[in-house]
C-alpha positions as CSV (number, residue, x, y, z in Angstrom):
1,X,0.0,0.0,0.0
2,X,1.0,3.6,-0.6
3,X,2.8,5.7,1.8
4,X,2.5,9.1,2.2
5,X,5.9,10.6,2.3
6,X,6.8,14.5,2.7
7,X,7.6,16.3,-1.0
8,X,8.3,19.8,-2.5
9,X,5.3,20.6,-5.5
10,X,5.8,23.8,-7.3
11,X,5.2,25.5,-10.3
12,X,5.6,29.4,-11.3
13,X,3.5,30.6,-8.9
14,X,4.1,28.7,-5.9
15,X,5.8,26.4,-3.9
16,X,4.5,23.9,-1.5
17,X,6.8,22.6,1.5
18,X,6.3,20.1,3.8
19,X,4.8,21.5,6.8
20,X,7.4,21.7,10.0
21,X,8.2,23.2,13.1
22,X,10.4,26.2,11.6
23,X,7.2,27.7,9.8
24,X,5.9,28.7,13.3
25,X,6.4,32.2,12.9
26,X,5.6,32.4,9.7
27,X,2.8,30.8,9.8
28,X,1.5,32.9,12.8
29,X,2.7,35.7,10.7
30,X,0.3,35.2,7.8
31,X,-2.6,33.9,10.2
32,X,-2.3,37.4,11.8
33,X,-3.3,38.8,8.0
34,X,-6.7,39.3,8.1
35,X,-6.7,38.0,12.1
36,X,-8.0,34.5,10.4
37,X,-8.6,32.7,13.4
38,X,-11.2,34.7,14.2
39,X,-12.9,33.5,10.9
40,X,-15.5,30.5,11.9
41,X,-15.2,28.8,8.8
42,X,-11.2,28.6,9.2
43,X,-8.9,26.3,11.2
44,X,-6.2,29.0,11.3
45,X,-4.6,28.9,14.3
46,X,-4.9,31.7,16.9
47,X,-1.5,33.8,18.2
48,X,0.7,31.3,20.5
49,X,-1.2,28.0,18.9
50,X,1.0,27.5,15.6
51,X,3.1,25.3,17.5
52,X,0.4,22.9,18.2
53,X,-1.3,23.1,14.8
54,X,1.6,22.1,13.1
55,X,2.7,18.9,15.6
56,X,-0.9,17.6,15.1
57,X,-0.5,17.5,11.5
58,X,2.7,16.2,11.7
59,X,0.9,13.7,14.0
60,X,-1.4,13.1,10.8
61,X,1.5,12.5,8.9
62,X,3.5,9.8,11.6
63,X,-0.3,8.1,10.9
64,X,0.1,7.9,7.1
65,X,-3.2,9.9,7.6
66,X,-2.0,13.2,5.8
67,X,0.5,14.9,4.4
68,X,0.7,18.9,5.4
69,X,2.2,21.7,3.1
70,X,3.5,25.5,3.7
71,X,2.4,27.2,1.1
72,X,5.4,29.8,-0.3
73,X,4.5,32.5,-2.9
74,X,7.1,32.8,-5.1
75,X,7.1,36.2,-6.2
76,X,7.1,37.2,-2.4
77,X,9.0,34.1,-1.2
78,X,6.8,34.4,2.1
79,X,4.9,31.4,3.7
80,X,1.1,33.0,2.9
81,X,-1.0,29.8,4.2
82,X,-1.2,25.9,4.7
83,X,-3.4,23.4,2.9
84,X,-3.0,19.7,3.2
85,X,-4.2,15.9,2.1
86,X,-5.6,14.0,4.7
87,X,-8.1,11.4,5.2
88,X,-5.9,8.7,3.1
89,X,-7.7,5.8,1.9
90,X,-4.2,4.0,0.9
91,X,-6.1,0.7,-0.6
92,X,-7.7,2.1,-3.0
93,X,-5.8,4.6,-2.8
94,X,-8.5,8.0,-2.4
95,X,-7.6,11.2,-0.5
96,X,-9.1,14.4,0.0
97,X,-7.7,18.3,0.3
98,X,-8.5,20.4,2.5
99,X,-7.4,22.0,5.8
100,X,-6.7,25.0,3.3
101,X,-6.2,28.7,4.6
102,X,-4.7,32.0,3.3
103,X,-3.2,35.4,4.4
104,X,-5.9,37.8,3.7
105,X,-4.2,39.3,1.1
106,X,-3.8,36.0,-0.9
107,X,-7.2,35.4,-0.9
108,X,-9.8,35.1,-4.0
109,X,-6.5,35.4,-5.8
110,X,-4.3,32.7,-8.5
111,X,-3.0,31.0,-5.2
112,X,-5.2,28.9,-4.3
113,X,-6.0,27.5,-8.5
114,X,-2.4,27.2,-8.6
115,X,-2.0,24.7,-5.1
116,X,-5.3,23.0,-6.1
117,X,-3.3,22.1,-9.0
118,X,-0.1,20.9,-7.7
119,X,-2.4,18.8,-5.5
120,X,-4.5,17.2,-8.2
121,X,-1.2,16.4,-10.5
122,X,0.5,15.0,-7.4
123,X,-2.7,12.7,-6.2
124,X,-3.6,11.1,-9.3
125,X,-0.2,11.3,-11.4
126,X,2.2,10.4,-8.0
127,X,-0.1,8.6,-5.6
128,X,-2.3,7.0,-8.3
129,X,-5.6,7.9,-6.3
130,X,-8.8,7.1,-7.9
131,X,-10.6,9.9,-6.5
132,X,-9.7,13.1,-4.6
133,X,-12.6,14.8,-2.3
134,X,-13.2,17.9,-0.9
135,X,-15.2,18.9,2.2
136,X,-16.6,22.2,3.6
137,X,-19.2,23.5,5.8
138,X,-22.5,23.7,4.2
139,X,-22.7,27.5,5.4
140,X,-19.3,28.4,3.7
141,X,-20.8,29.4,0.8
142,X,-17.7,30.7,-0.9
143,X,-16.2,28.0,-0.5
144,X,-18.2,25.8,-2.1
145,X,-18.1,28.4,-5.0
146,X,-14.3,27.9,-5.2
147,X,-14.5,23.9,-4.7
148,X,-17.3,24.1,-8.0
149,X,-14.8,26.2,-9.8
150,X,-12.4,23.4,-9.8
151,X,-14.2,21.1,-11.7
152,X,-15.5,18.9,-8.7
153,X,-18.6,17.2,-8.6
154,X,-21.0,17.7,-5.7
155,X,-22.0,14.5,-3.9
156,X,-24.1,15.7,-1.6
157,X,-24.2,16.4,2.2
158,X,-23.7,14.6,5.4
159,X,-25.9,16.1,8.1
160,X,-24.9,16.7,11.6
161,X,-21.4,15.5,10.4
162,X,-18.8,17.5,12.8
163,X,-18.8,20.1,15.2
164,X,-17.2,23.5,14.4
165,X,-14.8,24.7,17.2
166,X,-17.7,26.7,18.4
167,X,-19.4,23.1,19.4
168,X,-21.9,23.8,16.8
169,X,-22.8,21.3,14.4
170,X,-21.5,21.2,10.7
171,X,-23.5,19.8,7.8
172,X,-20.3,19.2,5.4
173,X,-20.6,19.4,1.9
174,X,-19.3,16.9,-0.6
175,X,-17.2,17.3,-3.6
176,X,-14.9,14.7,-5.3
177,X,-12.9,14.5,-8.5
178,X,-12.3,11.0,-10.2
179,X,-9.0,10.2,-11.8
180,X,-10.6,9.4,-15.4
181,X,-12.1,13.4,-15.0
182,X,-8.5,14.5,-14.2
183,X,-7.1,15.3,-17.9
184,X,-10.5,17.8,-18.3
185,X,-10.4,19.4,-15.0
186,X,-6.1,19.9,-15.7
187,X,-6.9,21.6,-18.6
188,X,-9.7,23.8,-17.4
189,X,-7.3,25.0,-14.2
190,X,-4.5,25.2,-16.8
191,X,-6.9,28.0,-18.5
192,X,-8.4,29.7,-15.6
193,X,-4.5,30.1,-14.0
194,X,-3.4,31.8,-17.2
195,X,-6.3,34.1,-17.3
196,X,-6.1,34.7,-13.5
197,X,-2.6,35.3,-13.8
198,X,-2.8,37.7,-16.4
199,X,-5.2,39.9,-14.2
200,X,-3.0,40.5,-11.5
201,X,-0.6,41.4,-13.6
202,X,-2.7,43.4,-16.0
């Protein structure tokens, strides 16, 4: 079966490291942009808590569970967020994305096309998956938006599914990607990253 072992993906517009203890500052650093933890829809770690965020993904990772990124901007060079797999199915194999967060800044920007991209190539061209999912909050609106402008396919919705860190319960929306879609979907991101591209530079 199929382990999941730390690697560097990275095109043009960004790079994505494994996730370790040195980001800490960073990380805090671009969590402070936009004051993110105060967000209820975000697992960005509040001031003094990067620490711990990062040794329970890492925890993740020691499980063969996931497999947790920094995400570096190139032109910048600066750590702007953190996404990661997790929830590894490794006999078929199927993973999803998600844990996913930005400096306010970065947001509704090319980043987060670009690392949806490096993901997707990695899962079903390096890890063989046969499907990738993605999950969010069924109030997260946004979101789902973004998740649809990938090219993934809405399941449907699993009611009462988690509890947000309010203690609130979550209805999470589901969206997955199968590997036979992948060549579409790789050219329709290939597109929409030229064309966002070319706005922020425009």
């Amino acid at each position: 079966m199929p382990t999941l072992t730390p690697v560097r993906l990275e095109d043009d517009y960004v790079l994505l490291e494994p996730l370790g203890l040195h980001h800490v500052a960073e990380l805090e650093a671009a969590a402070a942009d936009g004051e993110l933890w105060n967000l209820w829809f975000t697992s960005a770690p509040a001031p003094g808590e990067a620490r711990g965020y990062i040794e329970k993904a890492l925890a993740g990772l020691a499980a063969n569970a996931m497999l947790p990124f920094a995400v570096r901007e190139k032109t910048s060079g600066q750590i702007v967020g953190t996404t990661r797999y997790y929830d590894f199915a490794p006999e078929l194999p199927r993973i999803a994305i998600g844990y996913t967060w930005y400096a306010k800044r970065w947001q509704k920007s090319h980043l987060n096309t670009a690392c949806k991209r490096l993901l997707l190539k990695h899962a079903f061209e390096s890890l063989d998956c046969v499907a990738v999912e993605f999950h969010t909050d069924h109030r997260n609106l946004d979101s789902q938006r973004a998740i649809e402008r990938l090219g993934a396919h809405k399941d449907g919705v699993l009611r009462a599914h988690k509890r947000r860190p309010d203690g609130t319960l979550r209805n999470t929306v589901c969206y997955s990607i199968l590997a036979g879609e992948w060549p579409d979907v790789q050219r329709w991101l290939d597109m929409r990253l030229e064309r966002l591209s070319a706005q922020a530079h425009a």
